[in-house]
N, CA, C and O atoms as a GROMACS GRO file, in nm:
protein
  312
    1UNK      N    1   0.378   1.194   3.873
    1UNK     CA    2   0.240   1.162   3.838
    1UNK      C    3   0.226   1.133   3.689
    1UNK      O    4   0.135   1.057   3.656
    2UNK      N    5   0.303   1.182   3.599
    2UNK     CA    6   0.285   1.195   3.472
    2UNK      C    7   0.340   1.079   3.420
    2UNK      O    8   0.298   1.033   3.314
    3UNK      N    9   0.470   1.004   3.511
    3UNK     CA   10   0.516   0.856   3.490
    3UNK      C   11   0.434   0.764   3.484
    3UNK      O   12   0.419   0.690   3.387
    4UNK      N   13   0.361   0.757   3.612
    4UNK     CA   14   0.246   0.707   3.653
    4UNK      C   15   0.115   0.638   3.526
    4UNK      O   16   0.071   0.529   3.487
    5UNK      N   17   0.098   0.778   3.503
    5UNK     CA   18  -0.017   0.796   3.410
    5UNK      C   19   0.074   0.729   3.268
    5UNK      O   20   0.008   0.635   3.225
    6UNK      N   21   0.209   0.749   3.181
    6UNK     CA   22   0.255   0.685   3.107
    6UNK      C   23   0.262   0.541   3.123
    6UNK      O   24   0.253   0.474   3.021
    7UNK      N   25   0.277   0.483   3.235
    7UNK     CA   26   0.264   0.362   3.236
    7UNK      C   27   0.145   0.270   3.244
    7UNK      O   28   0.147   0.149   3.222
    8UNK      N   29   0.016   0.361   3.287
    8UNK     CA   30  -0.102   0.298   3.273
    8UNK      C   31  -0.164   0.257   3.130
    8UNK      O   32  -0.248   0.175   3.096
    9UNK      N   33  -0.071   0.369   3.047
    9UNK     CA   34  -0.130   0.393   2.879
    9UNK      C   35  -0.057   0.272   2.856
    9UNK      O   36  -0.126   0.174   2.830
   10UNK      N   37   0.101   0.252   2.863
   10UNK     CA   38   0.124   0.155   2.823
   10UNK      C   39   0.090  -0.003   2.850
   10UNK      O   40   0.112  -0.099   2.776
   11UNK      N   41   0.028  -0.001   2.983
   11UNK     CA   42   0.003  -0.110   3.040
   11UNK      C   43  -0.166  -0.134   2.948
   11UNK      O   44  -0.186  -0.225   2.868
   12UNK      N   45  -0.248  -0.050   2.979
   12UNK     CA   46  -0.302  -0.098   2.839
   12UNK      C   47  -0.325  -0.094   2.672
   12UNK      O   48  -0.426  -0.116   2.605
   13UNK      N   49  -0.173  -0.050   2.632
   13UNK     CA   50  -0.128  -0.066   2.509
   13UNK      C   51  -0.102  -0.228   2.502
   13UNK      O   52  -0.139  -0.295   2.405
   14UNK      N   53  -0.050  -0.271   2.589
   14UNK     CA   54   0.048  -0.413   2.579
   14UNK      C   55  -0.114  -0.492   2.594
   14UNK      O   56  -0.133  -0.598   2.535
   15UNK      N   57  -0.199  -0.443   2.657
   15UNK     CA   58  -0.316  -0.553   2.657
   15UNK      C   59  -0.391  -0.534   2.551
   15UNK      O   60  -0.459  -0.631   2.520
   16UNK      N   61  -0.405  -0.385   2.446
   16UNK     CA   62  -0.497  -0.433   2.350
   16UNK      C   63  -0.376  -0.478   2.242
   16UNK      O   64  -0.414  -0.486   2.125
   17UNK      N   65  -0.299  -0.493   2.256
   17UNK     CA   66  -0.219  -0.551   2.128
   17UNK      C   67  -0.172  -0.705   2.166
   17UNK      O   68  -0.107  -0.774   2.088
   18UNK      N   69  -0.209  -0.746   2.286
   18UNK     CA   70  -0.179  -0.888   2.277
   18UNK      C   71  -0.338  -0.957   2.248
   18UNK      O   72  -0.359  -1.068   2.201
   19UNK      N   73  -0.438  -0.856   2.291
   19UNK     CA   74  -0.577  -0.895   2.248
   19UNK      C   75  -0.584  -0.884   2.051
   19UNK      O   76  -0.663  -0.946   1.979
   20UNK      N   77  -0.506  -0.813   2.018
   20UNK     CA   78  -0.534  -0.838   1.863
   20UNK      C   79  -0.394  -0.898   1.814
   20UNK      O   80  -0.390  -0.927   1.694
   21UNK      N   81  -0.317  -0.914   1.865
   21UNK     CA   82  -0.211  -1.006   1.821
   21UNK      C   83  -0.298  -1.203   1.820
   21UNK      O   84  -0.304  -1.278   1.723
   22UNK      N   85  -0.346  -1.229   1.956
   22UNK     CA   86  -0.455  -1.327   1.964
   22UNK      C   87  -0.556  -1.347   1.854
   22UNK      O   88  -0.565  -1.455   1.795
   23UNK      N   89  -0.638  -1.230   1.823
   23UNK     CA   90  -0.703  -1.208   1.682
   23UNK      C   91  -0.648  -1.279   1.534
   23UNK      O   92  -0.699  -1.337   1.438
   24UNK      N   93  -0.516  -1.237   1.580
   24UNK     CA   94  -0.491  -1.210   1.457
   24UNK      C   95  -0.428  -1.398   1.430
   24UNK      O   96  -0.400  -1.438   1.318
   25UNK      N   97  -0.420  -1.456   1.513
   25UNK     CA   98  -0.313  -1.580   1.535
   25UNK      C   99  -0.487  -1.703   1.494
   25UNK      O  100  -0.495  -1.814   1.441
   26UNK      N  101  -0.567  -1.633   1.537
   26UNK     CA  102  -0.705  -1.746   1.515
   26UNK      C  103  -0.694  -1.743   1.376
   26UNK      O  104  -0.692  -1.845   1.308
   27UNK      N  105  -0.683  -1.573   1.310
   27UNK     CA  106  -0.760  -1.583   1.152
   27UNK      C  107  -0.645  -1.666   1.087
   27UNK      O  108  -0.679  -1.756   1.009
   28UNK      N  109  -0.492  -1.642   1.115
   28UNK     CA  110  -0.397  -1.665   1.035
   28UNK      C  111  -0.414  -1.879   1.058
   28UNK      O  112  -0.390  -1.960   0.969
   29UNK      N  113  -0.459  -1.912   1.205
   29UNK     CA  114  -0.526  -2.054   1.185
   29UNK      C  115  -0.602  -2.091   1.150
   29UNK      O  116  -0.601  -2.213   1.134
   30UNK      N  117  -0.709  -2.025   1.119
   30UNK     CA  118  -0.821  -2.016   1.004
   30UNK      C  119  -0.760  -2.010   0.840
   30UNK      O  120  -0.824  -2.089   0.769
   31UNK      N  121  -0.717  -1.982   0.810
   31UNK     CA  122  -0.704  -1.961   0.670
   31UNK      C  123  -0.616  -2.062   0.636
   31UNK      O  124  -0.622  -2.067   0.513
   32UNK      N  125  -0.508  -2.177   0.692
   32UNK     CA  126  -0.467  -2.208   0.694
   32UNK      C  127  -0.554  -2.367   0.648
   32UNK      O  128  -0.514  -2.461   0.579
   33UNK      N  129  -0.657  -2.350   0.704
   33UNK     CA  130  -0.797  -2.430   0.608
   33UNK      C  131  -0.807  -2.412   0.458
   33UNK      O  132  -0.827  -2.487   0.363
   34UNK      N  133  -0.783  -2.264   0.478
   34UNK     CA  134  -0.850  -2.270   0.286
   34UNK      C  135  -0.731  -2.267   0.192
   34UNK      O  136  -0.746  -2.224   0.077
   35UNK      N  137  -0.594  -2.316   0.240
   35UNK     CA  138  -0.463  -2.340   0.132
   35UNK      C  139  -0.525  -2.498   0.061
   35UNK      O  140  -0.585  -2.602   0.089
   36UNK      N  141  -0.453  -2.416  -0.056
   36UNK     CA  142  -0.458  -2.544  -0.172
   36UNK      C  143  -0.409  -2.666  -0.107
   36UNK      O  144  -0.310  -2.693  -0.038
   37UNK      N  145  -0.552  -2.756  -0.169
   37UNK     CA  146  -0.485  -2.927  -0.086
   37UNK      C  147  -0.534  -2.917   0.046
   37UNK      O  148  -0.565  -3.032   0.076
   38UNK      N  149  -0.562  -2.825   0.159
   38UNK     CA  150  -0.639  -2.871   0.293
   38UNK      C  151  -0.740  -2.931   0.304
   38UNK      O  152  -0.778  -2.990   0.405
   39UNK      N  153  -0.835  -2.916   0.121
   39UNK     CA  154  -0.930  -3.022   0.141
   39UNK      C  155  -0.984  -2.994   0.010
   39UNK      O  156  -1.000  -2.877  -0.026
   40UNK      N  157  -1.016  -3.103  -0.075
   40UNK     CA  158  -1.051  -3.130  -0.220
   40UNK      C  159  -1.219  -3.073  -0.266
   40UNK      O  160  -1.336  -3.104  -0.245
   41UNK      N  161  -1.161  -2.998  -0.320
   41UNK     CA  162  -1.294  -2.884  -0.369
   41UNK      C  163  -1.401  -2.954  -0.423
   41UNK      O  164  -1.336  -3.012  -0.509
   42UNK      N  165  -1.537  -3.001  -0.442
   42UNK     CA  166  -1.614  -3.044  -0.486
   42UNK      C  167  -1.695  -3.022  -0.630
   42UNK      O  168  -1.734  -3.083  -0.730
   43UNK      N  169  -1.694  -2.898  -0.574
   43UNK     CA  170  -1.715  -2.845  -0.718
   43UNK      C  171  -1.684  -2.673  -0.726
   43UNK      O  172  -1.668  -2.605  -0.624
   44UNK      N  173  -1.678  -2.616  -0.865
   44UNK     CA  174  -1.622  -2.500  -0.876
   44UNK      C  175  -1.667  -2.400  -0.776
   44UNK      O  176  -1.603  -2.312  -0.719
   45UNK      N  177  -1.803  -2.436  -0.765
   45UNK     CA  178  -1.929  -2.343  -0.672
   45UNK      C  179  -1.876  -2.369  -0.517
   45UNK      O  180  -1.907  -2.287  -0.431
   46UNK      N  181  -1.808  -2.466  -0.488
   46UNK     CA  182  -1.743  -2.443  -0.328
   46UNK      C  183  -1.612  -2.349  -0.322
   46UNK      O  184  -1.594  -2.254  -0.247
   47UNK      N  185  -1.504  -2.410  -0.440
   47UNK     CA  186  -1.380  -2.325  -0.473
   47UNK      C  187  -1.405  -2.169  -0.475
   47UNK      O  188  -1.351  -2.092  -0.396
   48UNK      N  189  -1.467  -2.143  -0.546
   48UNK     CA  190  -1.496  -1.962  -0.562
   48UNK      C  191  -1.532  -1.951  -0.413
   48UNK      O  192  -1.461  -1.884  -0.339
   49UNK      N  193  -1.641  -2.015  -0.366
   49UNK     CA  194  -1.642  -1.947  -0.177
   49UNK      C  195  -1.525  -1.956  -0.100
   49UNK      O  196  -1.490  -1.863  -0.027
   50UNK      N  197  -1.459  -2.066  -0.111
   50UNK     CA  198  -1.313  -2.093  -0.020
   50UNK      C  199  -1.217  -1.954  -0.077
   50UNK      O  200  -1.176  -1.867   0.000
   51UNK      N  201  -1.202  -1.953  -0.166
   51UNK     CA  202  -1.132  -1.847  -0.203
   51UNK      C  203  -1.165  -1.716  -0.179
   51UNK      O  204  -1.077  -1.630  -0.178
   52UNK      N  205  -1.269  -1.694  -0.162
   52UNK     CA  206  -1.336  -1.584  -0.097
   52UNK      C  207  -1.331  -1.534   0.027
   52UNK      O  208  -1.326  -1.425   0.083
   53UNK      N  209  -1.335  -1.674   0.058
   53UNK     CA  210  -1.343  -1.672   0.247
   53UNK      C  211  -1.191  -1.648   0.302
   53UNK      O  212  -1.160  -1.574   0.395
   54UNK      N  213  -1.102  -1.728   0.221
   54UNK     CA  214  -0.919  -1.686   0.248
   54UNK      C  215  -0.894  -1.572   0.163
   54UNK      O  216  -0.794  -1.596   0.095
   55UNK      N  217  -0.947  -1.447   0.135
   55UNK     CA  218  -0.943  -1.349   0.078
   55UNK      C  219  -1.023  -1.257   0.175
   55UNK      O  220  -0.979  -1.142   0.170
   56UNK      N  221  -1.120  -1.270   0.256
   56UNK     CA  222  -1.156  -1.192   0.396
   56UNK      C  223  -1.064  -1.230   0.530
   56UNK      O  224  -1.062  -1.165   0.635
   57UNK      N  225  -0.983  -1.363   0.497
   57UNK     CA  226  -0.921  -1.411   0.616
   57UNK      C  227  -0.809  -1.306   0.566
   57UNK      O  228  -0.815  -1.198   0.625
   58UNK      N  229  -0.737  -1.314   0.496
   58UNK     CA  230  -0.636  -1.255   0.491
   58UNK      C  231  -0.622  -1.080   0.494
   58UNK      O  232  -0.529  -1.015   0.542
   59UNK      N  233  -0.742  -1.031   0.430
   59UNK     CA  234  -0.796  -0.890   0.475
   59UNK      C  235  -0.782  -0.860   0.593
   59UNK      O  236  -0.722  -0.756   0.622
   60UNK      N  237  -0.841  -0.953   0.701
   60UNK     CA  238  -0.853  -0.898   0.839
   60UNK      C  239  -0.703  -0.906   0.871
   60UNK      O  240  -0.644  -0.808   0.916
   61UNK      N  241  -0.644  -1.017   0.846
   61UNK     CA  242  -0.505  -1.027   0.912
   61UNK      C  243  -0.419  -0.892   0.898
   61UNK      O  244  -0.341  -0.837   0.975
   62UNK      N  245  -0.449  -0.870   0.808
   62UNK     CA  246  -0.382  -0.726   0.711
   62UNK      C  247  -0.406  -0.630   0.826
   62UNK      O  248  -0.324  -0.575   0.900
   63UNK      N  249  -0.559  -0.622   0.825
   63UNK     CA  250  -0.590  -0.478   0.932
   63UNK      C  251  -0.541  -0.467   1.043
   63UNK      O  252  -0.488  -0.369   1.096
   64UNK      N  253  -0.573  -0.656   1.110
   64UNK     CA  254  -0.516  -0.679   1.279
   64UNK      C  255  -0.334  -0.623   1.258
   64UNK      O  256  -0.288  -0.558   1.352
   65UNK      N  257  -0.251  -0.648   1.150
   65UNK     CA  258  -0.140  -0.570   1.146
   65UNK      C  259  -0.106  -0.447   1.156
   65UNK      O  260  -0.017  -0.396   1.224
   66UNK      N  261  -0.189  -0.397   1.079
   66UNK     CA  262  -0.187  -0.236   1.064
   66UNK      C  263  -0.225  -0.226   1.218
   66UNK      O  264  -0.128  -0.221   1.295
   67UNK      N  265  -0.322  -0.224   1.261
   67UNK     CA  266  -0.405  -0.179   1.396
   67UNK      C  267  -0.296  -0.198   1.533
   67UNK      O  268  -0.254  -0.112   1.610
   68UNK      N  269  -0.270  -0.348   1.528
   68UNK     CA  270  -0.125  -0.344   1.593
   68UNK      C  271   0.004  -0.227   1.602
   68UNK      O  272   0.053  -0.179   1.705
   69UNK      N  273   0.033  -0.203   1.484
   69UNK     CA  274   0.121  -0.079   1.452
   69UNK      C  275   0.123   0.012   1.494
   69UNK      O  276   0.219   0.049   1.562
   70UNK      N  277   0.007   0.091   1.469
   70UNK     CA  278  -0.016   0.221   1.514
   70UNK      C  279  -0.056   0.210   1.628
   70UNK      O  280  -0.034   0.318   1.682
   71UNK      N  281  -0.126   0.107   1.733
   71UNK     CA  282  -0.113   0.125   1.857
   71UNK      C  283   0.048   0.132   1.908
   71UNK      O  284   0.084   0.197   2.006
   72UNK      N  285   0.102   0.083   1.857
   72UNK     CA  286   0.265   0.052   1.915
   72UNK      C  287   0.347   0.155   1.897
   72UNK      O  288   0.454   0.175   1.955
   73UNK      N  289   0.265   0.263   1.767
   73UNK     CA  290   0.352   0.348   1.758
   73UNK      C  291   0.345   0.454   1.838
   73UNK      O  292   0.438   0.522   1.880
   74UNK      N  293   0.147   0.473   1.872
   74UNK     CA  294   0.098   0.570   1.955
   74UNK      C  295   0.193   0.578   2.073
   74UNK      O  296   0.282   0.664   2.068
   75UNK      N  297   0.185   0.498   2.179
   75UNK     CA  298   0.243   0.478   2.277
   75UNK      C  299   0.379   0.409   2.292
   75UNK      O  300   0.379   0.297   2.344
   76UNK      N  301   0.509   0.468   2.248
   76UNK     CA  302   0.630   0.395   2.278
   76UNK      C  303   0.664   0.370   2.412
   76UNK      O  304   0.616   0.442   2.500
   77UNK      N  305   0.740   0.280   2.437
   77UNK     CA  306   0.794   0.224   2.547
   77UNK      C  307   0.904   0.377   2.634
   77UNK      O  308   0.926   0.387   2.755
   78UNK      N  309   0.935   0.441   2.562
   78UNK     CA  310   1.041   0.526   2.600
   78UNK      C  311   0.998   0.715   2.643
   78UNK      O  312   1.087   0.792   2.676
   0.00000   0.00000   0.00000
């Protein structure tokens, strides 16, 4: 019974970490907008927001990593 019950945890370990692995694959295609040269800044007042905005993109990516982790670590395969 206790197998049982280990494999349900892991069965939805593997689903919230492919749900934030997914997360994490939008922001990292998102930000991929605001690299130097994806598109010619207009003026300084757009640059400071783009840079801002790939500075929360990359924040989250950070967390969706971490968050990944420690689910993976909670529940090992073994």
């Amino acid at each position: 019974m206790a197998d049982i019950n280990y494999q349900i945890l892991i069965e939805m370990r593997d689903k919230i970490v492919t749900y934030l692995e997914g997360e994490k694959k939008i922001c990292e295609a998102a930000l991929k907008a605001y690299e130097p040269g994806a598109i010619t800044e207009s003026s300084e007042e757009i640059r400071v927001m783009r840079e801002r905005e790939a500075i929360k993109l990359r924040d989250r990516i950070y967390e969706l990593s971490r968050h990944i982790e420690v689910i993976k670590a909670m529940y090992p395969n073994t």
